[in-house]
KOLNU-509596 format. One record per residue (C-alpha): x, y, z. Coordinates in nm, 3 decimals. Each point is the difference from the previous one (the first is absolute). Layout:
residues N
(pt (X Y Z))
...
***
This chain:
residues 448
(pt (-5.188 -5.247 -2.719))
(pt (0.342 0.068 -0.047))
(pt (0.350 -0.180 0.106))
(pt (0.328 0.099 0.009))
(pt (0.302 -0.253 -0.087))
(pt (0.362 0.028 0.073))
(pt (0.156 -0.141 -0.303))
(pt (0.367 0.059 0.096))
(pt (0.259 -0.040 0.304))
(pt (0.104 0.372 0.103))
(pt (0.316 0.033 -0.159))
(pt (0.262 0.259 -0.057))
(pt (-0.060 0.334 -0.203))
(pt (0.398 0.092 -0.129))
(pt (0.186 -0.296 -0.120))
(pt (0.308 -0.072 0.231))
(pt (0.361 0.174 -0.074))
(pt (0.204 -0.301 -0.124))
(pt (0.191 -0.044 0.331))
(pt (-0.433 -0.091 0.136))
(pt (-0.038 0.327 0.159))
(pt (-0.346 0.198 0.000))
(pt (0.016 0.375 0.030))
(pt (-0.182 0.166 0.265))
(pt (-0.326 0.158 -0.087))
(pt (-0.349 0.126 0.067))
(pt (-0.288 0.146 -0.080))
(pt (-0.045 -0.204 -0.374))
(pt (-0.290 0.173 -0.250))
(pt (-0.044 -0.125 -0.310))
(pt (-0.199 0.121 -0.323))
(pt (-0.061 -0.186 -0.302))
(pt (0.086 0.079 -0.357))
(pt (-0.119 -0.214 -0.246))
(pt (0.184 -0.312 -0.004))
(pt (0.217 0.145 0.224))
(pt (0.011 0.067 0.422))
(pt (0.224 0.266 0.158))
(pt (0.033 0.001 0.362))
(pt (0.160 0.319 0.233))
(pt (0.153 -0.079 0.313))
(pt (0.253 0.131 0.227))
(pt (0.353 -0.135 0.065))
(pt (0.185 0.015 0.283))
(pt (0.397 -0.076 -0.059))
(pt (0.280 0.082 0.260))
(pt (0.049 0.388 -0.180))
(pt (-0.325 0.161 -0.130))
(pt (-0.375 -0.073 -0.015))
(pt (-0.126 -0.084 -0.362))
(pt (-0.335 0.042 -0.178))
(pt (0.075 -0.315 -0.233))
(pt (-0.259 -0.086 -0.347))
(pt (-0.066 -0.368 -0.048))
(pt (-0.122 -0.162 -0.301))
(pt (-0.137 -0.334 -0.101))
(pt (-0.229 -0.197 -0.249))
(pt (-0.388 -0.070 0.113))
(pt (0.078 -0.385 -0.058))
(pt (0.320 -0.083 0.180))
(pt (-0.029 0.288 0.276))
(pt (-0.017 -0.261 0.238))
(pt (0.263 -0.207 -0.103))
(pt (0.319 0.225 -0.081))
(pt (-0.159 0.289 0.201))
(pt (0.103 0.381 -0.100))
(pt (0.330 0.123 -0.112))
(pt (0.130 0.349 0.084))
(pt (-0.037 0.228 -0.347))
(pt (0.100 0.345 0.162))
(pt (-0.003 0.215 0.286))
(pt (-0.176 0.277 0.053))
(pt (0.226 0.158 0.324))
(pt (0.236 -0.080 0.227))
(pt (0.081 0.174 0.308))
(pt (0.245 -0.002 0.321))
(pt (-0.157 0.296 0.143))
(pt (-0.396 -0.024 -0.109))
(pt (-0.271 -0.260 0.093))
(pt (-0.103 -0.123 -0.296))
(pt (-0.343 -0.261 0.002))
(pt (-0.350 -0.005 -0.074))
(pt (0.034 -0.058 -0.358))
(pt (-0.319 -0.001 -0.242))
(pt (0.056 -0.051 -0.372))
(pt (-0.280 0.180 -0.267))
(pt (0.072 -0.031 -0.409))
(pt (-0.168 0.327 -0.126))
(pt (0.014 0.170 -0.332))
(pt (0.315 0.219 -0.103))
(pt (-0.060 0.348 -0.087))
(pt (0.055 -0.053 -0.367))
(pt (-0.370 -0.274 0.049))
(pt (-0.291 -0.020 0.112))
(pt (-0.023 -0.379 0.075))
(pt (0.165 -0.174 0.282))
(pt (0.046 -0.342 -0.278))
(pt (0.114 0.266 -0.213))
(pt (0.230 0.192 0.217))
(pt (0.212 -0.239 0.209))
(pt (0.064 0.248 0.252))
(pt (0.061 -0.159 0.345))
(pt (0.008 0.204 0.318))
(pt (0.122 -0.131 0.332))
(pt (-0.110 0.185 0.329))
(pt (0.161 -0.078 0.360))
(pt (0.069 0.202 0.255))
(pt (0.300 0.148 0.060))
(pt (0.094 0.152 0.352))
(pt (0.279 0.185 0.077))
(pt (0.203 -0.116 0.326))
(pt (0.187 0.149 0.305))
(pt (0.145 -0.167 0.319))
(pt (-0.322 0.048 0.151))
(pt (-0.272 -0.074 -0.216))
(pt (-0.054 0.134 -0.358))
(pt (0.053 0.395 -0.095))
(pt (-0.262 -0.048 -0.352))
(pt (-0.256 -0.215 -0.075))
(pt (-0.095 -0.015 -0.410))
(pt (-0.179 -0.216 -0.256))
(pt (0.199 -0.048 -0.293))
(pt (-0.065 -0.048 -0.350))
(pt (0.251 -0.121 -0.248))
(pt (-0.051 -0.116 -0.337))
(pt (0.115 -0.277 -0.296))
(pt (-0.041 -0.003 -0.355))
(pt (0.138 -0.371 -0.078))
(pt (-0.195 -0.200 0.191))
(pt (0.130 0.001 0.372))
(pt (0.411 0.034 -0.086))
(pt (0.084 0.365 0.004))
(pt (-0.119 0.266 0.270))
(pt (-0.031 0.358 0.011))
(pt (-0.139 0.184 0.250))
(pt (-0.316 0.191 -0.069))
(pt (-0.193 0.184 0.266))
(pt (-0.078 0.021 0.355))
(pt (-0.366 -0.005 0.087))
(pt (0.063 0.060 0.358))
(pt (0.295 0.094 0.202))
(pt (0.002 0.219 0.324))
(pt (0.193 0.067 0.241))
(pt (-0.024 -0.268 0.370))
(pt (-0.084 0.317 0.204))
(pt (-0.174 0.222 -0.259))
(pt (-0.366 0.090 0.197))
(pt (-0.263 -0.255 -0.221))
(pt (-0.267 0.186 -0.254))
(pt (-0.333 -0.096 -0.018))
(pt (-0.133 -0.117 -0.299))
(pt (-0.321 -0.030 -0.176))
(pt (-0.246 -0.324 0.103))
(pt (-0.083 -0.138 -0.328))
(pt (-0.334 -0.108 0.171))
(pt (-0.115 0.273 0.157))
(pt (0.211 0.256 -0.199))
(pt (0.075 0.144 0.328))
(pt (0.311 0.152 0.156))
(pt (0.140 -0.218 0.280))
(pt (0.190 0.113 0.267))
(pt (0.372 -0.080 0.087))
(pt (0.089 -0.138 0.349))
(pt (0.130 0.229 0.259))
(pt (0.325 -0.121 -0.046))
(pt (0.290 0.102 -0.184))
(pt (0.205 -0.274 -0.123))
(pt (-0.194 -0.189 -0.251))
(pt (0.092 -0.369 -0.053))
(pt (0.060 -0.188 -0.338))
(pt (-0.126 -0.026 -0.402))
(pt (-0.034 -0.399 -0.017))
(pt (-0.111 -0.292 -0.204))
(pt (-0.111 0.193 -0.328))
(pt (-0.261 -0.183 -0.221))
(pt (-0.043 0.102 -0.388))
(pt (-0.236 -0.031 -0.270))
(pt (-0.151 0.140 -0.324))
(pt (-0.279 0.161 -0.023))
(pt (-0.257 -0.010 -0.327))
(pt (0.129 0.289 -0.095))
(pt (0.339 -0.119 -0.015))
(pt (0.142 0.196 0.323))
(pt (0.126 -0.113 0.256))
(pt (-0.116 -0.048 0.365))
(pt (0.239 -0.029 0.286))
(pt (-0.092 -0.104 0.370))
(pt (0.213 -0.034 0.275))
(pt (0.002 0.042 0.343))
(pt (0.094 0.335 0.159))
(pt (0.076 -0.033 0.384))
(pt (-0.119 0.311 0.189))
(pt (0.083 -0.092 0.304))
(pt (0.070 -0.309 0.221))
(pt (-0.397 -0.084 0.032))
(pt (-0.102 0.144 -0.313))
(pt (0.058 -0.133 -0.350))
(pt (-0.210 0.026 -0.311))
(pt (0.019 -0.091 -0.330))
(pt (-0.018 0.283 -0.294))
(pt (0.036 0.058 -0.331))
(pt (0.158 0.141 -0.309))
(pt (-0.058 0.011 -0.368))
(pt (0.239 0.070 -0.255))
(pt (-0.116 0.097 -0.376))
(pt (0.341 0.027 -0.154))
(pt (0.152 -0.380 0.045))
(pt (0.091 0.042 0.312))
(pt (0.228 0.325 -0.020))
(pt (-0.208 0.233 0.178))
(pt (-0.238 -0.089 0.282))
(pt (-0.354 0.193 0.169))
(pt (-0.092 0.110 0.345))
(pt (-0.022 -0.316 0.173))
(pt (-0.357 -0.070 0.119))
(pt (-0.112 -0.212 0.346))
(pt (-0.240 -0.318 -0.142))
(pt (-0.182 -0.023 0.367))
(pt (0.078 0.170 0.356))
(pt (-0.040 -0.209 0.257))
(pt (-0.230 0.171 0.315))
(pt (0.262 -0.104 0.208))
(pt (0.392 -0.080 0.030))
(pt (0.051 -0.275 -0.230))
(pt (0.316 -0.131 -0.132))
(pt (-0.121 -0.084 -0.425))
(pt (0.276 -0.161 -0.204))
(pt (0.106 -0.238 -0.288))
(pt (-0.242 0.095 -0.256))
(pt (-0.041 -0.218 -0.283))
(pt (-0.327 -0.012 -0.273))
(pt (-0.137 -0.254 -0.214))
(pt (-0.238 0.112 -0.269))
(pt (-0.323 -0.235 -0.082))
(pt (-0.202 0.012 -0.338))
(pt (-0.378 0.062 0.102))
(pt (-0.292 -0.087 -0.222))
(pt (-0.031 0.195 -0.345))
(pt (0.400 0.076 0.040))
(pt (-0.034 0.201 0.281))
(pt (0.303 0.010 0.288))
(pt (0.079 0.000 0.346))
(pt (0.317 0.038 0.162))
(pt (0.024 -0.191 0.387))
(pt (0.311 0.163 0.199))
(pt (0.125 -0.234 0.282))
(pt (0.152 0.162 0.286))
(pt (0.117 -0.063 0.343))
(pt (-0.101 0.199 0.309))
(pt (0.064 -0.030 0.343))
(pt (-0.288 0.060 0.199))
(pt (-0.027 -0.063 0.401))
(pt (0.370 -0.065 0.000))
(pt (0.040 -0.260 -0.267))
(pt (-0.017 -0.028 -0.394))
(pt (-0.311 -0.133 -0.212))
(pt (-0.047 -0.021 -0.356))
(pt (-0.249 0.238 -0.152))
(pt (-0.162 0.102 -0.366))
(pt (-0.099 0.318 -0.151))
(pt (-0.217 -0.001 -0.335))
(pt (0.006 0.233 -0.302))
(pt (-0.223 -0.011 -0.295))
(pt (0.110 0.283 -0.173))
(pt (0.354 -0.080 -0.081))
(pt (0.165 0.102 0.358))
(pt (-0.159 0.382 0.022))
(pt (-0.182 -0.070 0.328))
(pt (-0.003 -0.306 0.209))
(pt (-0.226 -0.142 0.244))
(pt (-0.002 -0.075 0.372))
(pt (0.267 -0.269 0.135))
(pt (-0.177 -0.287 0.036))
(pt (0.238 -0.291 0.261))
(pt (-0.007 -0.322 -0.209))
(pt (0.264 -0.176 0.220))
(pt (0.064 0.069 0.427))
(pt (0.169 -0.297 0.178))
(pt (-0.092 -0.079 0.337))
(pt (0.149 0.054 0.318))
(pt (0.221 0.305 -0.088))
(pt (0.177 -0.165 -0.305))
(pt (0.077 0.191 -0.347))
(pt (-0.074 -0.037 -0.351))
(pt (0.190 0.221 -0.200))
(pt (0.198 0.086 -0.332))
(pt (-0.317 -0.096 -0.226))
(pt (0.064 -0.039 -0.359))
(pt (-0.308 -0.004 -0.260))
(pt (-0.026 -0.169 -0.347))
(pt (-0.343 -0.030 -0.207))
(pt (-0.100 -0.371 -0.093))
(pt (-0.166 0.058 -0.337))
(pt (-0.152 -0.308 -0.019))
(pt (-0.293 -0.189 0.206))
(pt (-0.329 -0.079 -0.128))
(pt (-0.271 0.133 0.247))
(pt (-0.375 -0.008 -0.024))
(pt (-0.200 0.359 -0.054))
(pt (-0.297 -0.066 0.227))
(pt (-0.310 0.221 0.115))
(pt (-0.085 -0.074 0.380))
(pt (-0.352 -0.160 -0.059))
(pt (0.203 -0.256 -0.220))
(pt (0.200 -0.113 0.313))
(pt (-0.274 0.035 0.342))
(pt (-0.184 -0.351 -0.132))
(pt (0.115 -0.305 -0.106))
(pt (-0.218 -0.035 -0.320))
(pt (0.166 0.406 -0.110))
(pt (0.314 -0.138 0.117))
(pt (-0.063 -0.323 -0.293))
(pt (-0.090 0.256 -0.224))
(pt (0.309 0.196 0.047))
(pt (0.224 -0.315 -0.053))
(pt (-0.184 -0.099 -0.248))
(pt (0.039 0.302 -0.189))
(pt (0.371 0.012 0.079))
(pt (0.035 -0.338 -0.099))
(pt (-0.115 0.084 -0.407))
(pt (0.209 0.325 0.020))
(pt (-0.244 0.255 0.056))
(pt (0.104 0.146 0.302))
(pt (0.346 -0.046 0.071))
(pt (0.219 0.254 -0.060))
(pt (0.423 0.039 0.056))
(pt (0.068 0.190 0.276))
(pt (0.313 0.081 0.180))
(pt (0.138 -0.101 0.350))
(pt (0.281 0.158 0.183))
(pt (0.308 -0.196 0.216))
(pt (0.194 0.220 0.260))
(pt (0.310 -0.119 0.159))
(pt (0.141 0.112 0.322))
(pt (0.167 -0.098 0.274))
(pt (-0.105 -0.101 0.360))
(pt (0.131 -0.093 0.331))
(pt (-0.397 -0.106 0.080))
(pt (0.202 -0.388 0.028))
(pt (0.255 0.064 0.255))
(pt (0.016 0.123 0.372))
(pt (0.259 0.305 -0.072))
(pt (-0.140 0.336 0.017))
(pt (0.303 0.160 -0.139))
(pt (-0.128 0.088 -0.398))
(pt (0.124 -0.076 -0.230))
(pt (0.184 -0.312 0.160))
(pt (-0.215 -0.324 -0.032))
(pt (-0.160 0.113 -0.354))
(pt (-0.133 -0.272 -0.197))
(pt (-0.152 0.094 -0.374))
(pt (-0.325 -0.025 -0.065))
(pt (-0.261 0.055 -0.259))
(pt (-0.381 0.089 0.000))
(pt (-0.250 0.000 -0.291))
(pt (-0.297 0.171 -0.041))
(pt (-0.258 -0.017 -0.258))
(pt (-0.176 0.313 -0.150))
(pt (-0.384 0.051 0.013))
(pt (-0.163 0.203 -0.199))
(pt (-0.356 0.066 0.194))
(pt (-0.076 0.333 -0.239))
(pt (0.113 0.218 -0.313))
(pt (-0.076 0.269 0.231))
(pt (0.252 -0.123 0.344))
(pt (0.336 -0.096 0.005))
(pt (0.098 -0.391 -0.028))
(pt (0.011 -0.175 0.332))
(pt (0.362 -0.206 0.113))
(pt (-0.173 -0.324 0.166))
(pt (0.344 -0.096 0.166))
(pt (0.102 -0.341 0.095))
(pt (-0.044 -0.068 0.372))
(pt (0.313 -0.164 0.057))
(pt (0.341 0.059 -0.222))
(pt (0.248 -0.252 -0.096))
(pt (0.360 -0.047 0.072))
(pt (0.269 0.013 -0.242))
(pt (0.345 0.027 0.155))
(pt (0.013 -0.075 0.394))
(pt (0.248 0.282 0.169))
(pt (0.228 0.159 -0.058))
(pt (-0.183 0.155 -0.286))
(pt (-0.004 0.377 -0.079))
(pt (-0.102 0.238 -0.319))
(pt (-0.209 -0.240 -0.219))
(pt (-0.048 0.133 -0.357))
(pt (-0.244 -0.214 -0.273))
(pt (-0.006 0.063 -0.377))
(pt (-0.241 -0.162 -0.246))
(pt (0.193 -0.288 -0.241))
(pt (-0.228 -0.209 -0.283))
(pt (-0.309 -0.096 0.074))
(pt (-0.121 0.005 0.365))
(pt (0.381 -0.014 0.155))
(pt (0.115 0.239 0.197))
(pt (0.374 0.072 0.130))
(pt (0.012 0.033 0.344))
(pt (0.311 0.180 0.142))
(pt (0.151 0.049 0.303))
(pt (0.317 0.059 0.300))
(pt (0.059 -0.201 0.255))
(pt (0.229 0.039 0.305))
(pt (-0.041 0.351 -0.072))
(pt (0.046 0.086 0.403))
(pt (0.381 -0.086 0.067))
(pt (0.005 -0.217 0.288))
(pt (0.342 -0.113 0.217))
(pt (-0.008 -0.321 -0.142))
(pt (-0.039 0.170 -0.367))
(pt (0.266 0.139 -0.227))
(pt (-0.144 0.293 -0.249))
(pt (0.156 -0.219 -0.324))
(pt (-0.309 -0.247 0.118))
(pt (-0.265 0.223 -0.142))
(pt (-0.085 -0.036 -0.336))
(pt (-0.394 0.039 -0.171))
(pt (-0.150 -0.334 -0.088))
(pt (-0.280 -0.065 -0.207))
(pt (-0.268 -0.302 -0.079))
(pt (-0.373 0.013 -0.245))
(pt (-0.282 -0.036 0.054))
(pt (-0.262 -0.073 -0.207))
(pt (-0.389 0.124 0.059))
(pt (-0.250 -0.224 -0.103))
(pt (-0.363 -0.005 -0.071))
(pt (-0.144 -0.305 0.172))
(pt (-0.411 0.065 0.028))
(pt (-0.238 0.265 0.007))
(pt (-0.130 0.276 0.250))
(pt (-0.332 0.231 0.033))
(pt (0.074 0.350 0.067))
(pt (-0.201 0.017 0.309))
(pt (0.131 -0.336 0.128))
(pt (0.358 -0.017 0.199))
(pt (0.227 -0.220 -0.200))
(pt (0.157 -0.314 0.208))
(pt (0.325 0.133 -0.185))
(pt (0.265 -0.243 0.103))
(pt (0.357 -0.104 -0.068))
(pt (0.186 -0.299 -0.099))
(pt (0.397 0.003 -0.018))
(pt (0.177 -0.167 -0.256))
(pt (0.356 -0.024 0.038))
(pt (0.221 -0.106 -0.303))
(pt (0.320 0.029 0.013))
(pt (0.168 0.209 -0.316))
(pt (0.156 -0.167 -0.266))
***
C-alpha cells in the first residue's frame, strides 16, 4: 500500500520584488541538475511576454523558492509559453554530466490582429548553466494557413491523411527527452484542425541543431483533440525500460487523461488506454508524468495468490526477502473541474494526482498500470499547468498556476506559479494480481 503526504503549505515559486510584488507567470517546468533545480516559466509584464529560467537548491526550494538566472526570449509581438527544459551533451561530448548543454523548447507563435500569422517550436540553447541564450533551431514552424502534411504513424508506419481543410491550427506544448542513444526526441502537439489534434514526433542526432521528419505516435479512428504530452521512463526488471506518455484528449465533447506505452525507447507506442474520465461531462486535463523509482512490491505467480495457504506462502516468502523485488510506480498530475458545477474548462480546475503501480504479469507482455480508483487533491481551484520533479529521496516538487483564467474581479499581476512537496511513501505491501487499497493521507506543515 502506498500513501501520499503533503509535507508543505503551497507557497510561492519567485521570491517577491522588494516593494512585495510577484510577477505574473505560467506554465512552471522544472528539471533537476544535481544539487541543483531549474524551473522555465513564462512572464507576463505590462511590455513583452518572457520565457524566464529559475534556479534553486534541492534543500531550501521550498523555502526561498527560485530566482530568475536568465532569459531565454522576450517578445512584444510573439507568444511565447510552453517551456520544457532538457540538459543534453554539447557537440564537443558525448555525456549529458559531461556536456552541460541545456536546451529550452517553447513555442513561439507569431501574431496578427486576428489571430496568429506562424506557429513554431523553438529551440534555443545555454552553455553556463541557464544565464546566457542563443537561439538554435526550429523543429517546427509553418505557416497558420499552410494546407497540413500527413505524416508517418509510428505504429502502424502508415501514411495518414490530412483533413479536408485548409487552415491548419497550432504546434503546442512540446515535450523532450533523450534517447539511449543520446538523441533527442521531441513531441508536441500539432493541431490539424479544430477537431483534430495529435501528438508527433521528432528526433534530432546532432544536439538539437537539425531535426527529422516528424512522425504521428497513434491516429486516432476518429476526430480527437490529443495534447500536452509528457513521459516518464520506468526501470523494468534486468534494467530494462519503459517510457508512459500522459496525454489529454477530448473525447464526446470533454477532456480525459490517457497513457500510451513504449518499450523500445519511444519507436512505436501502444494503444491509448483512458486512466482518468470525470463524470457528468467534467475534464481532466494538462497531465504531467514523473517515475517514482522506489516502492517495494511483491513478484507473485497466480496460484500463490487464489488460496489462502499460497497466499501465506507468498508473504511468507516476501517476508525473508525472497520475493520482493523494487519496482516503480508512476504519479500524474492534472487538473479537473470534476468538483465544481461550471462547465466552462478550464474555469473551476482543481489539481490532482493519480498513482498507479506497475505489474509485471510476463517477460513476454508489457507491464500492466493498476491505477488508483480515486485521485487525490492537491490545490482546490483555481489551479492550472501542474509540473512535478523528483527531489531526495521519495519527494517530489509539485508545481503549478493558479488564477490562470483572468476573471473581472482579477488583475493579471495576481498570477504567479506556486509550488508545495510531496513526499511518496511506502507504507505496506501489494500482490500483483490483487487491487491495492492505495490511499492518501495529507500532511500539512507549514514551511520554515
Amino acid at each position: 500500500m502506498k500513501r501520499l503526504t503533503i509535507t508543505s503549505q503551497p507557497c510561492h515559486l519567485l521570491a517577491a520584488s522588494a516593494e512585495g510584488h510577484q510577477p505574473a507567470t505560467t506554465y512552471p517546468r522544472a528539471i533537476r541538475i544535481g544539487s541543483s533545480l531549474l524551473v522555465a516559466y513564462t512572464e507576463f509584464s505590462p511590455s513583452c511576454q518572457k520565457i524566464v529560467i529559475g534556479m534553486s537548491n534541492l534543500n531550501s526550494v521550498v523555502q526561498s523558492g527560485f530566482r530568475p538566472i536568465g532569459m531565454v526570449d522576450q517578445t512584444r509581438a510573439n507568444d511565447l509559453d510552453n517551456a520544457i527544459l532538457l540538459m543534453t551533451a554539447s557537440p564537443a561530448t558525448t555525456s549529458p554530466e559531461d556536456g552541460k548543454r541545456l536546451l529550452c523548447f517553447f513555442r513561439n507563435h507569431s501574431r496578427k490582429t486576428d489571430g496568429f500569422e506562424c506557429y513554431r517550436i523553438t529551440c534555443c540553447h545555454s552553455e553556463d548553466g541557464g544565464q546566457s541564450w542563443r537561439f538554435l533551431s526550429e523543429p517546427a514552424c509553418r505557416p497558420a494557413h499552410a494546407p497540413w502534411p500527413a505524416h508517418p504513424i509510428a505504429r502502424l508506419g502508415e501514411q495518414a491523411i490530412g483533413p479536408k481543410t485548409e487552415r491548419t491550427g497550432g504546434l503546442w506544448e512540446p515535450f523532450a527527452r533523450l534517447d539511449r542513444s543520446g538523441h533527442i526526441q521531441l513531441y508536441y502537439a500539432d493541431e490539424q484542425s479544430p477537431s483534430m489534434q495529435t501528438i508527433v514526433r521528432k528526433i534530432s542526432r546532432d544536439h538539437g541543431k537539425t531535426w527529422s521528419a516528424p512522425i504521428e505516435i497513434y491516429r486516432p479512428l476518429k476526430d480527437e483533440r490529443m495534447g500536452m504530452p509528457s513521459i516518464a521512463e520506468v526501470t523494468l526488471a534486468k534494467g530494462a525500460k519503459m517510457l508512459v506518455m500522459t496525454i489529454e484528449n477530448m473525447r464526446e465533447g470533454h477532456f480525459v487523461i490517457q497513457t500510451l506505452r513504449s518499450t523500445d525507447d519511444g519507436q512505436t507506442w501502444s494503444d491509448c488506454q483512458t486512466i482518468y474520465s470525470p463524470a457528468d461531462g467534467h475534464n481532466a486535463g494538462a497531465p504531467f508524468a514523473l517515475g517514482l523509482p522506489h516502492g517495494q512490491f511483491a513478484e507473485s505467480n497466480d496460484g500463490d495468490v487464489k488460496s489462502k495457504k499460497g497466499m501465506a506462502r507468498w508473504i511468507d516468502r516476501l517476508a525473508n526477502g525472497r520475493a520482493a523485488i523494487t519496482e516503480p510506480a508512476i504519479a500524474v498530475a492534472f487538473m479537473t473541474d470534476e468538483d465544481t458545477k461550471r462547465r466552462c474548462w478550464f474555469e473551476g480546475a482543481s489539481l490532482k494526482i493519480i498513482v498507479a503501480r506497475l505489474i509485471i504479469t510476463s517477460s513476454k507482455s508489457l507491464p500492466k498500470l493498476q491505477w488508483q480508483s480515486r485521485p487525490t487533491l492537491i490545490c482546490p481551484p483555481q489551479t492550472t499547468w501542474p509540473g512535478l520533479v523528483a527531489l531526495e529521496g521519495d519527494a517530489m516538487l509539485v508545481l503549478f498556476a493558479p488564477h490562470i483564467r483572468l476573471a473581472p474581479c482579477m488583475s493579471r499581476a495576481e498570477r504567479t506559479d506556486h509550488l508545495l512537496v510531496a513526499n511518496w511513501h511506502a507504507v505496506g505491501l501489494c500482490s500483483p494480481t490483487v487491487r491495492p487499497k492505495i490511499r492518501f493521507r495529507f500532511g500539512l506543515v507549514r514551511p520554515a
